[in-house]
N, C-alpha and C positions, 0 to 999 in steps of 0.2 A: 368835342368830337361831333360832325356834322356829317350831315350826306345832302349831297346836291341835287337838285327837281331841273333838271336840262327843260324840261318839255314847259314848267311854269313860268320860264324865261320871260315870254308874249305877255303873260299877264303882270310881271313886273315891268316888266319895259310901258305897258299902258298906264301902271300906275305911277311909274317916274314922271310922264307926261303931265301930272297935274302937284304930284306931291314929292317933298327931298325922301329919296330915297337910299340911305347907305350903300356905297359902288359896291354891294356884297353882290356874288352870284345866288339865284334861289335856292335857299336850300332850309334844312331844318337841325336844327342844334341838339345830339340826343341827349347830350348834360354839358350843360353850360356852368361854372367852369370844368372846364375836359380832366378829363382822369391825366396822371402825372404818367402814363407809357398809354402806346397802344393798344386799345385793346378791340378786338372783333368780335363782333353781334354779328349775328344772323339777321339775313333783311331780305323784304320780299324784291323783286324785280322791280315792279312797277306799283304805284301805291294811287289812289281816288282822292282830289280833293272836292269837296262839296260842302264844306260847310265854311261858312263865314261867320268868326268870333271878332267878337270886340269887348275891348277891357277898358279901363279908366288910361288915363294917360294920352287920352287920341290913340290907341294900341287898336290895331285892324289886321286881322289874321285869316288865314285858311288850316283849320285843323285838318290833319293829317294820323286818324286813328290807325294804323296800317303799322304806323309805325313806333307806336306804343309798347310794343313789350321789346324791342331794342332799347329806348330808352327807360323802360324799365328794369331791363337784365341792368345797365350799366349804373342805375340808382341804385341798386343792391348789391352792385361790386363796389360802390363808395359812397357809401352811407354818408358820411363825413363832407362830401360835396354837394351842398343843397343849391340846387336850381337856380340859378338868376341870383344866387344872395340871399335866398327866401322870397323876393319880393313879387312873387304869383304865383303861392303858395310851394307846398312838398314837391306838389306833383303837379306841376302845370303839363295843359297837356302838348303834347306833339303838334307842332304848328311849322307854318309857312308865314313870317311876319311881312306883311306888305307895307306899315309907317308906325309906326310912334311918335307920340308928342306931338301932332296936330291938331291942331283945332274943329270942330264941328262939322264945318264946310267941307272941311277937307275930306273929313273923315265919312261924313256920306259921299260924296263923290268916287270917293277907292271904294266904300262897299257897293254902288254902283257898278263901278267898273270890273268889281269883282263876278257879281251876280251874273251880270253879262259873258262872262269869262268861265264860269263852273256851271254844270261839273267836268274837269279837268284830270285828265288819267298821265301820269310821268313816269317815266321811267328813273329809279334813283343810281344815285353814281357813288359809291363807298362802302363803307366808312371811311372818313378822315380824319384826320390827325390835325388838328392847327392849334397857333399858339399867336396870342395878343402879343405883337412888339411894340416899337416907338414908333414904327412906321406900318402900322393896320398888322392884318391877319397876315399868315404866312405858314405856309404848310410846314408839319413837322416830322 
């Protein structure tokens, strides 16, 4: 289950410009993998990104606190769905992924280009519903 950042478009689109960026629209994932039906969180309108995270993996992010108790209403309707696999921990938090698996250069370059780019206010578009096929994501 994700909601879409329309307005962080410009700042993904600059950071396509130097680094492979998955053809995703921007958005942020409130649990990854999604609950098995729809389910509706309450979300604010428009949400502040200003902070730039970065993890191991060449992982370069814009957290998106705003939107933390959607994705944690939906961690406590399924306990049994942990995050990413576990693999950035229980409770990673609400983010905007700008690359993963980069290397160094790269990966200052998009925080760069990040810095330059926040603080950045969006308006969100959801909740949504998608599901992994053989051919990418696709609304469900």
């Amino acid at each position: 289950m994700l909601v879409l950042l329309p307005d962080a478009e410009p700042l993904l689109d600059a950071v396509r410009r130097v680094a492979p960026v998955r053809p995703l629209p921007a958005h942020v994932s409130l649990l990854y993998p999604g609950p098995p039906v729809f389910e509706d969180v309450a979300l604010p309108g428009e949400v502040d990104l200003a902070e730039i995270i970065v993890g191991d993996g060449g992982f370069v992010g814009v957290a998106v606190p705003a939107l933390e108790p959607a994705a944690a209403t939906l961690r406590s309707r399924y306990p049994e769905l942990v995050p990413y696999g576990g693999r950035f921990g229980e409770t990673p938090p609400a983010h905007l992924t700008l690359v993963m698996g980069v290397d160094d250069a790269v990966s200052q370059a998009v925080q760069r280009i990040a810095a330059e780019a926040l603080p950045l206010r969006s308006r969100v578009d959801g909740p949504h519903f998608v599901q992994r096929t053989g051919h990418g994501w696709r609304p469900a």
